[in-house]
VEXDOBA-865503 format. One record per residue (C-alpha): residue in one letter; y, x, z. Coordinates in nm, 4 decimals. Example, Ala and Ser with C-alpha at 12.3 -4.5 7.8 and 13.67 -1.06 7.14 Angstrom:
! residues 2
 rest       yy       xx       zz
    a  -0.4500   1.2300   0.7800
    s  -0.1060   1.3670   0.7140
***
This chain:
! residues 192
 rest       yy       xx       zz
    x   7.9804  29.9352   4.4863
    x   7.7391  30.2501   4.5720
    x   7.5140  30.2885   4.2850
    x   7.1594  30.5018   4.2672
    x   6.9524  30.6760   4.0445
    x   6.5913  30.7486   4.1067
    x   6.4964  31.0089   3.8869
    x   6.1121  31.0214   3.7931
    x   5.9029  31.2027   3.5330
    x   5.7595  30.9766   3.2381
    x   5.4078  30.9426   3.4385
    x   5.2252  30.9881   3.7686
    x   5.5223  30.9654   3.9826
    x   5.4568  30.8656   4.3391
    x   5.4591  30.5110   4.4029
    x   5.5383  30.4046   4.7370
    x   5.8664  30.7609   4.6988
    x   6.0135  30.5403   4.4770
    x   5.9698  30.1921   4.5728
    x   6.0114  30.1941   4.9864
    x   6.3633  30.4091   4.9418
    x   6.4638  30.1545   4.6635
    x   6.3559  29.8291   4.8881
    x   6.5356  29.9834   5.1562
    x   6.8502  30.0563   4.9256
    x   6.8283  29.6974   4.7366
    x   6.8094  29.5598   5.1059
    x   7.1695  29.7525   5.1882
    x   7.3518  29.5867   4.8762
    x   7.3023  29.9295   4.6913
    x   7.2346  29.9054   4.2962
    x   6.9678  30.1126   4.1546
    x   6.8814  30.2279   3.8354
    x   6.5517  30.4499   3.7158
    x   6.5942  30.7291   3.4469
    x   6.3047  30.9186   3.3010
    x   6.2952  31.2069   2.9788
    x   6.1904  30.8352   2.8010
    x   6.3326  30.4962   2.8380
    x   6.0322  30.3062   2.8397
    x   5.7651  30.1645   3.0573
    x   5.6240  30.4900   3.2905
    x   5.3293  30.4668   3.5521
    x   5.2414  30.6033   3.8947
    x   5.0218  30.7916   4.0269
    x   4.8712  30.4447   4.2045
    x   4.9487  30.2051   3.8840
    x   5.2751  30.0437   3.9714
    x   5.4558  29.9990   3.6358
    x   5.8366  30.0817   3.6034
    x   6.0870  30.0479   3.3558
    x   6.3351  30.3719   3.2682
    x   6.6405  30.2348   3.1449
    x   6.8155  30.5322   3.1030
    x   6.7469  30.9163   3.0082
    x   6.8405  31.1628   3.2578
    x   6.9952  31.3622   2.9481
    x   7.2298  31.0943   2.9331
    x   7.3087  31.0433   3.2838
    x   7.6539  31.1206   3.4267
    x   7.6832  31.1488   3.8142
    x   8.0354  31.0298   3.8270
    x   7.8568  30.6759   3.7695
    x   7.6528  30.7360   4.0824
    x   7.6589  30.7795   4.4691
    x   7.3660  30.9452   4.4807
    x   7.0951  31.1019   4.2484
    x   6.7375  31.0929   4.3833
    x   6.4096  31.2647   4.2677
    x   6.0878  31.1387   4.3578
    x   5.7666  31.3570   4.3551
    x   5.3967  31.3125   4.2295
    x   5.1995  31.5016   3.9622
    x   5.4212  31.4571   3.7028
    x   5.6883  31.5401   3.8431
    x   5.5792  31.9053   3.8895
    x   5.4417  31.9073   3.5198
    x   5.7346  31.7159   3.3816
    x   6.0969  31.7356   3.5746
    x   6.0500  32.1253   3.8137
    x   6.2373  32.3279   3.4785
    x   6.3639  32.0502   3.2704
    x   6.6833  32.1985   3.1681
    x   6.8612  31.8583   3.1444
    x   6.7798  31.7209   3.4520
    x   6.8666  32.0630   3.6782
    x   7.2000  32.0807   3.5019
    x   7.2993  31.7751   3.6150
    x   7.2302  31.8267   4.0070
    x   7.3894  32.1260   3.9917
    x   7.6796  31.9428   3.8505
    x   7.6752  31.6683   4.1139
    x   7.6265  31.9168   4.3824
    x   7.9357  32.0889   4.2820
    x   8.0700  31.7243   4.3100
    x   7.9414  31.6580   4.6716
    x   7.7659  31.3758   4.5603
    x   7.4444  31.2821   4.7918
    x   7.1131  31.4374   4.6023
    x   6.7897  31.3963   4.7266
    x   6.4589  31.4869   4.7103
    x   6.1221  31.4335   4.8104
    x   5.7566  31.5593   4.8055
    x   5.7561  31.7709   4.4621
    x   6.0991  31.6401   4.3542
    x   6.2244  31.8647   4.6224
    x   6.1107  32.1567   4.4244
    x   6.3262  32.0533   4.1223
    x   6.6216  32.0568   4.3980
    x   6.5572  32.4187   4.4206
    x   6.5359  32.5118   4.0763
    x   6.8345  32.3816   4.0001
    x   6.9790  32.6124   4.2450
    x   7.1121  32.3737   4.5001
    x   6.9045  32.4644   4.8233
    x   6.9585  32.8257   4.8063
    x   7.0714  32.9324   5.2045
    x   6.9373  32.5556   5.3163
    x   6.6851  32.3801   5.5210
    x   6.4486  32.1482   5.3365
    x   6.1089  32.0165   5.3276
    x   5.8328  31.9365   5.0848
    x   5.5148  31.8417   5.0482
    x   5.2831  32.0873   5.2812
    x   5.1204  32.2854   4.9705
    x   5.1503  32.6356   4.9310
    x   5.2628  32.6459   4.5854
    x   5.5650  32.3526   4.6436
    x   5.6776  32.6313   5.0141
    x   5.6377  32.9346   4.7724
    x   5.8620  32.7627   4.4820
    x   6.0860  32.6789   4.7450
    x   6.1231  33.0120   4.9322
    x   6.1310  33.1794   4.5515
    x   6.4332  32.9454   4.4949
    x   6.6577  33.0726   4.8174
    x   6.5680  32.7640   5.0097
    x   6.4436  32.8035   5.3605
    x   6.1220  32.5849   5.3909
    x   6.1670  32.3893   5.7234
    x   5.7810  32.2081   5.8267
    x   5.9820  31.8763   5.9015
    x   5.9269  31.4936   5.7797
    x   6.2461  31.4875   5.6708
    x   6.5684  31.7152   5.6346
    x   6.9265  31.6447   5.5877
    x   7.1486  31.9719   5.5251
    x   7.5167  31.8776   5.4094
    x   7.5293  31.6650   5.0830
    x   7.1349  31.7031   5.0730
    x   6.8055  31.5254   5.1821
    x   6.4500  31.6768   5.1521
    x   6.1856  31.4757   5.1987
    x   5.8298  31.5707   5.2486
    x   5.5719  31.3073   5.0669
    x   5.4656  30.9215   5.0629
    x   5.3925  30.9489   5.4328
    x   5.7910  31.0068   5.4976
    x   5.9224  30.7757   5.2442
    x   6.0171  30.4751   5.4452
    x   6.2002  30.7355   5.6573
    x   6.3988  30.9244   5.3640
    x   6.4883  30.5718   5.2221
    x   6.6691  30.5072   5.5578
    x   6.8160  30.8594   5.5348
    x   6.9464  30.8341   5.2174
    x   7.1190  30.4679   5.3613
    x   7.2401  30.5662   5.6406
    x   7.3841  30.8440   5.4612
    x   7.5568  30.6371   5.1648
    x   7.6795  30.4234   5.4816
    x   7.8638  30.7108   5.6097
    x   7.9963  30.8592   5.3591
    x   7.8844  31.2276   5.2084
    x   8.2107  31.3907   5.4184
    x   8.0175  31.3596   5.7425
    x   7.7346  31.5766   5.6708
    x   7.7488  31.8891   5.8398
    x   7.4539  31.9829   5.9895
    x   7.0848  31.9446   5.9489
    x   6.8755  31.6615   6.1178
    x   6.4503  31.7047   6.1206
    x   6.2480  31.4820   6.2008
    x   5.8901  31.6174   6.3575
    x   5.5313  31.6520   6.0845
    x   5.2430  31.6015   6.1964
    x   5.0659  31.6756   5.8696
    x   4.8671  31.9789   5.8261
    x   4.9632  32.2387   5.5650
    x   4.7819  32.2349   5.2837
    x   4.7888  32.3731   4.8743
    x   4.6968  32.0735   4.5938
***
């Protein structure tokens, strides 16, 4: 069974990041889990209460299909350099497991090295393009973007479509990616 983890900082991650791709993932037969720096209780941005059941220090990607970061405010003040969490993408990068990423938690993608040379997206702020470009990626202005084993997302507005990215791609199989799909934005750019 194809098993997910949504990775999201301890508060004000982005609500509707996290919930559409996991309705759309629960809807495919795919099991999810939620890890956090805490297992406990953790809010969004919009109030929607979650539970963490796991710490993403103790995660191990072998257990998973796919690791997923969703954005919001906390995720730039929480998860963009926490050492844990970028050691293990890098890890299941190097395992060609699917990763994704969306709206700020596309930034902690390129931290952890694992965009440098490839197309992604991000929320349309200044500072999220400039940590990406910093980080080797190559900022593409796109709703979403799939390059190889990864998919870039670019905020709430796109998260219905990344959740059926991320499907479609667990349906497939991670051996089929091989080159980069975008999907037009229509949002202007602007810095938070």
């Amino acid at each position: 069974m194809k098993k997910v983890v949504f990775i999201v900082p301890p508060e004000l991650f982005r609500d509707e990041e996290l919930l559409r791709p996991m309705e759309i993932l629960n809807a495919e037969g795919i099991q999810t889990d939620i890890a956090s720096t805490v297992v406990k209780s953790v809010t969004g941005m919009k109030g929607t209460v979650i539970n963490a059941t796991i710490k993403i220090s103790e995660i191990d990607p072998e257990d998973y299909s796919s690791i997923i970061v969703i954005g919001g405010t906390g995720t730039q003040t929480h998860l963009w350099n926490y050492r844990p969490l970028l050691l293990i993408l890098k890890r299941a990068s190097e395992e060609g497991k699917l990763i994704g990423g969306i709206c700020s938690g596309s930034v902690v993608l390129a931290h952890a090295g694992i965009l440098t040379g490839k197309k992604a997206t991000t929320f349309p702020a200044i500072s999220f393009f400039t940590e990406l470009k910093r980080s080797g990626a190559i900022y593409n202005p796109v709703s979403i973007e799939v390059a190889d084993n990864i998919i870039t997302g670019n905020g709430p507005d796109a998260a219905m479509e990344f959740g059926k990215a991320v499907a479609e791609a667990l349906k497939v199989g991670r051996n089929t990616f091989h080159e980069s799909i975008s999907m037009p934005l229509n949002t202007p750019f602007n810095d938070v």
